[in-house]
N, C-alpha and C positions, 0 to 999 in steps of 0.2 A: 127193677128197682135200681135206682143208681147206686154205686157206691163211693164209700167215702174214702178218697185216699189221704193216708196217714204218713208222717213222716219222725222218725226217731232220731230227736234232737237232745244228747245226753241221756236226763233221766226225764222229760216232757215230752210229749206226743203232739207234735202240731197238724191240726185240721185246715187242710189247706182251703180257702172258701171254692164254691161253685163259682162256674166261669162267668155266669150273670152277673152273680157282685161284682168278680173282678173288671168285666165290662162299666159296669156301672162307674164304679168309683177311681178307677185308672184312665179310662178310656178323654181326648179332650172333645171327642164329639158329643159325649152323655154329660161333660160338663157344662155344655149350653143348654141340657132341658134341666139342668138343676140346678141355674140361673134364672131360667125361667121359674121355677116353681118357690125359690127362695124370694124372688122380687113377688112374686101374687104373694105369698103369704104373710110378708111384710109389709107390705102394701094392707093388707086385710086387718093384720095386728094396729099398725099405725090407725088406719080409718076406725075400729072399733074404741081404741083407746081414747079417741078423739071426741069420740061421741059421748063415750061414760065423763070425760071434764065438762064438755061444754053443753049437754043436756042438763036440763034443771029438774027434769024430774028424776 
């Protein structure tokens, strides 16, 4: 089981995240595939909303 390393900052305890997230959300390579995944889901939002105005039924 992994563990959680902690760090004593005054009187809070910070959880530092796993190295995945930090990959994720720091890294500018993993910020191309969540460009990609923001444009398909926008893309998806836009074309649905589109349909709910311009469908008449």
């Amino acid at each position: 089981m992994d563990r959680i390393i902690t760090r004593q900052v005054g009187k809070y305890v910070m959880v530092e995240d796993p190295p995945i997230a930090r990959w994720l959300f720091s890294n500018t390579i993993a910020a191309w595939g969540w460009l990609a995944i923001r444009l398909y889901v926008g893309n998806e939002w836009i074309t649905a909303a589109y349909h709910k105005v311009i469908d008449p039924g």
